[in-house]
N, C-alpha and C positions, 0 to 999 in steps of 0.2 A: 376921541379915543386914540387916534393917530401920536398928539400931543403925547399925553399920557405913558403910551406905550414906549416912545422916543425917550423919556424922561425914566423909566425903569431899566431902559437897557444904558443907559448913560452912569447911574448907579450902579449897574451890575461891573461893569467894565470898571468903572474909580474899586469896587472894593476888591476887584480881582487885583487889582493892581498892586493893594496894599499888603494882599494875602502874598501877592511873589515875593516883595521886597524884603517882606517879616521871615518868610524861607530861607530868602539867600540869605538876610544876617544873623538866626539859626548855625549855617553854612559853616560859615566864615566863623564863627566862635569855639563850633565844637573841635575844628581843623586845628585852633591853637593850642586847646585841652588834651587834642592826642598827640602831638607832639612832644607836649609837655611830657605825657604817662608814657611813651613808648620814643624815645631818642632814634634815630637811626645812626646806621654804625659810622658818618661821618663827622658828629661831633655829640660828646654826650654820654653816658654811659647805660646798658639794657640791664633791665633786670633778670635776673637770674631764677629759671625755674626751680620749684621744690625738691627734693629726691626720692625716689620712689622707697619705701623702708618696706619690701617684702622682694626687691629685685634680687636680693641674693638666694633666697627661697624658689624665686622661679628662676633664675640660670641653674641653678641644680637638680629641681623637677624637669626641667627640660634637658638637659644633657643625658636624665636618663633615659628616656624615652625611643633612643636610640640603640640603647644596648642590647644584651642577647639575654635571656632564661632558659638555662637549660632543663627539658622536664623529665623525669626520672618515672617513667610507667610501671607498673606491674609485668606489661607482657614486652617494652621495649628493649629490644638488646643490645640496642647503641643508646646514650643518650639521643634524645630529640630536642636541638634547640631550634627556640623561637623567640619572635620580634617581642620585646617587652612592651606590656600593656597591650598584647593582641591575645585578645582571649583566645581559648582551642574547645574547640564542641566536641560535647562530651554524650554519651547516647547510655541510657540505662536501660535494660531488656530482662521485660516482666520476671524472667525466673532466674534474676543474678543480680548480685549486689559490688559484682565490679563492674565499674561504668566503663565503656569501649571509648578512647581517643580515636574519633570520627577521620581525623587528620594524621592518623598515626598508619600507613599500612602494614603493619605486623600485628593490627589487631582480628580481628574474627570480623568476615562482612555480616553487616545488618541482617541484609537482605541478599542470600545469594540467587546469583552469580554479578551483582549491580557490585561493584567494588567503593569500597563508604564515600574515596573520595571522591566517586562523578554525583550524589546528593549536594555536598557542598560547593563544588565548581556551578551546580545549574540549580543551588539555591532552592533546593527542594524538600522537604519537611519528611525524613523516613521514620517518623516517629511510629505510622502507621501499621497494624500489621497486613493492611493490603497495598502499601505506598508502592509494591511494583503493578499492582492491579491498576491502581487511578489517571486520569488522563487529568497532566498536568494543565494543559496548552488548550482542552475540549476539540482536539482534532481528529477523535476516534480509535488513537493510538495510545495502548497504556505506557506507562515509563519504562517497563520491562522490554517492551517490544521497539522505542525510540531509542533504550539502551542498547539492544542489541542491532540493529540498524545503523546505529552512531549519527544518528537527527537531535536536533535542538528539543526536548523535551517542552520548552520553553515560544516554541514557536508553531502557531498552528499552519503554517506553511509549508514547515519541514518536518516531514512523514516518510517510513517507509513507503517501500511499492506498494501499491492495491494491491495487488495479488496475495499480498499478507492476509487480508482480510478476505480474498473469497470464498464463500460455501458454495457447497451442493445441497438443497433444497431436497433435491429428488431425482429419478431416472425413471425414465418411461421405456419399453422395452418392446420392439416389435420382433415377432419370432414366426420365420418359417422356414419349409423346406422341400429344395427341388431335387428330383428323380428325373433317370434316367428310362424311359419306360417301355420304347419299343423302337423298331426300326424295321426296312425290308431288307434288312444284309441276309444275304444267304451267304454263307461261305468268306469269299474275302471282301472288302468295300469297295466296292464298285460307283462312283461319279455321280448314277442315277441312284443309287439309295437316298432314301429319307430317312426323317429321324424324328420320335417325339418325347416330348419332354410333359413335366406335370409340377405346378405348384401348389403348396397344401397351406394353410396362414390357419390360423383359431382366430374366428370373427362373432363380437358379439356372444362368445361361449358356444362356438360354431364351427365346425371345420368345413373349410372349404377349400375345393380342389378346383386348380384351372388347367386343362391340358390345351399345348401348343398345336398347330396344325402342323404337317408333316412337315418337314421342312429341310434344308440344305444349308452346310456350314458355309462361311464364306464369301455371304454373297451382299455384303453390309447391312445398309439398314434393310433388305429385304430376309436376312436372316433373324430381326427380330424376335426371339422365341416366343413372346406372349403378347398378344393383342387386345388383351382386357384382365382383368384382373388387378391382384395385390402387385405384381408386378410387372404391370404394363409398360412396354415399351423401355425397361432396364437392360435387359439382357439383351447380347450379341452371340448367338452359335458361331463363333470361330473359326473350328478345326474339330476335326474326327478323327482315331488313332484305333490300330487295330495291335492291342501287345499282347506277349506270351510270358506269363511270370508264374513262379512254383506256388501253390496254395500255402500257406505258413501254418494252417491246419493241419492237411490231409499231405502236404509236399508232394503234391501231383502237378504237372505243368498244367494251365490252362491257359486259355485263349478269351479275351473280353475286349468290348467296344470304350472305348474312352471319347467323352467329347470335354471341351472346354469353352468355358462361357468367358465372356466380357462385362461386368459390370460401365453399362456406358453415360449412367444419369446420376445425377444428384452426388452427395460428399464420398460415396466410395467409389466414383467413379475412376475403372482403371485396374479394381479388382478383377484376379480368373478365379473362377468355381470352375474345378473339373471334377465332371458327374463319370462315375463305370456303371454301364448298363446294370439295371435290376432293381424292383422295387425295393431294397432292402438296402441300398447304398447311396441313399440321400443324403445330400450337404444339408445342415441347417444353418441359414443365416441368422444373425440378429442386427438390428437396427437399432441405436440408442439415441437419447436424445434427454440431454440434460437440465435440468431447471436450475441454475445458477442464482447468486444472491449475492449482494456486495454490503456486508456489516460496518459502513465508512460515514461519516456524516451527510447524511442529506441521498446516500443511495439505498437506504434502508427499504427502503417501499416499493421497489424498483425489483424485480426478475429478468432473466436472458433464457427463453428456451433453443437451445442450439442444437442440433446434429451431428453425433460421431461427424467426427476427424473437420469442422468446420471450424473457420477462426473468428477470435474476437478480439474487442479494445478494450479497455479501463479505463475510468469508467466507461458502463453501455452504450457503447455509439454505432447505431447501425450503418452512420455514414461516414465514418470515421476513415481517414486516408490510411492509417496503418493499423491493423489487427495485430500484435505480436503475438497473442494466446492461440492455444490451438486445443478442442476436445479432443482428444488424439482417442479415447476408449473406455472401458472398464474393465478394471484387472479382476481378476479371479475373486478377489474378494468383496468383488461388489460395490468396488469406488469408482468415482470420475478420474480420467488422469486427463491433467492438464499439463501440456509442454510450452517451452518459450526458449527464447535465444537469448542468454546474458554472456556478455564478456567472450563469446566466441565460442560455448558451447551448452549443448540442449539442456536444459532443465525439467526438473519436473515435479507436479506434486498429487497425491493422491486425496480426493475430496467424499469421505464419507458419508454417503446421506444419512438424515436422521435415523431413518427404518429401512426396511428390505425393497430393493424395487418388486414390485408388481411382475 
């Protein structure tokens, strides 16, 4: 088998041999043949290619192509030229049958206040009659609001502020109110008088009233007015004042006790309430506290209950290094105001909940 084997590769190699030899003089034959068909330019003469019989037809479609058309509009008061062979988009609007040159600005906009040409700089189809309502990019910002913003409509990274998008949900409202209610002043205030105060809240469709122990202004946290209740440990009794001012009634001088409080806990901490002795000259506070909403991609599901005058971030981040927003209140007509600091002065916006608060 050895043999054998010796004797097939001994035949393999003779007819490889003959297969190279037959290549190379292949080679060498065709080399003479193209010399023959193709001369090089040191002796010999090249054949001469065909000529094109449609080239003067294309140098004169092509030279035009360059030139200008000037177009002559209906509403244009200057001619309008333009690059030849570039078309100009033209918009037709359901109840007219003259068509608006998209490209012309002396025509009427689409879609006011969007001006025709920022559709065709960011390639956007105003054919629509809600094309400023739709979210080109799906970044939760319609085209109207990326237009006025001046963001890439086209780009879902580039968005106005959040703040564009926040709601107010709702407002939760706590309401009550302190009196000034008695005292041992005889005559003028004297060091050792006391002084008592009362708070009143509606609980549970309840009213309920907390009175302070006698107490002295002045004397910090031991002048805490309330040691239980709705307003436990808020208040600071201050200061005691004894004035003389005309009734705006009756224009009779009188004479009445004044105290003032310290709001020392929680977000309005820092407020004075000052109370004038008399069941009947109660402050009423309120406490709010907003339910927030952010209508943005992906924060939809998401709420922020916050506290008048507390701040916040954008998106909700409870541990967020800067809060720029602030629930600063509600105005009279029963909105959220929200404040912030752009470009070096306060801003602001008012947030209507759906319904009345409570």
């Amino acid at each position: 088998m050895a043999n054998l084997s010796e004797s097939y590769d001994k035949a393999a190699l003779f007819f490889s041999l003959l297969l190279a030899l037959g290549l190379g003089a292949m080679v060498l034959m065709a080399k003479g043949k193209v010399e023959e068909d193709f001369p090089d330019a040191s002796g010999g003469s090249q054949a001469k290619a065909p000529g094109n019989p449609g080239e003067d037809l294309y140098k004169t479609a092509t030279s035009e192509i360059g030139s200008k058309v000037t177009l002559e509009g209906p509403v244009t008061p200057k001619k309008r030229v333009i690059e030849n062979f570039v078309g100009t988009p033209l918009f037709l609007k359901a109840d007219s049958t003259t068509p608006i040159d998209l490209g012309d600005p002396d025509y009427e906009m689409v879609h006011d206040p969007i001006p025709n040409q920022w559709w065709l700089d960011h390639r956007i189809d105003p054919g629509w009659d809600n094309s400023p309502s739709l979210d080109q990019d799906g970044d939760g910002f319609a085209n109207l609001e990326e237009f006025e913003a001046e963001t890439d409509p086209n780009d879902p990274k580039s968005f106005p502020p959040l703040i564009a998008k926040l709601q107010c949900a709702g407002l939760k409202k706590r309401e009550f109110m302190l009196t000034y209610s008695s005292d041992s002043t005889v005559g003028k205030i004297k060091d050792a008088d006391t002084f008592k105060f009362n708070h009143e809240e509606i609980v549970n469709k309840r009213r309920v009233r907390t009175s302070s122990d006698n107490i002295q202004p002045g004397k910090g946290t031991d002048s805490n007015v309330y040691s239980k209740g709705g307003a436990q440990m808020r208040y600071e009794f201050k200061k005691i004042e004894q004035r003389t001012f005309k009734n705006p009634g009756t224009g009779v001088m009188q004479t009445a006790n004044f105290a003032t409080f310290e709001d020392v806990a929680g977000a309005k901490k820092g407020d004075i309430v000052e109370l004038k002795k008399g069941s009947r000259n109660g402050v009423i506070v309120k406490d709010w506290t907003a339910v927030l909403v952010l209508a943005a991609i992906g924060e939809e599901a998401k709420e922020l209950q916050i506290e008048e005058r507390s701040r916040f971030a954008l998106p909700f981040d409870p541990d967020a290094a800067e809060k720029p927003y602030t629930f600063a209140g509600v105005s009279d007509a029963g909105a959220a105001i929200v404040e912030w600091e752009e470009d070096g002065e306060t801003k602001s916006m008012d947030l209507a909940p759906p319904a009345a608060a409570n």
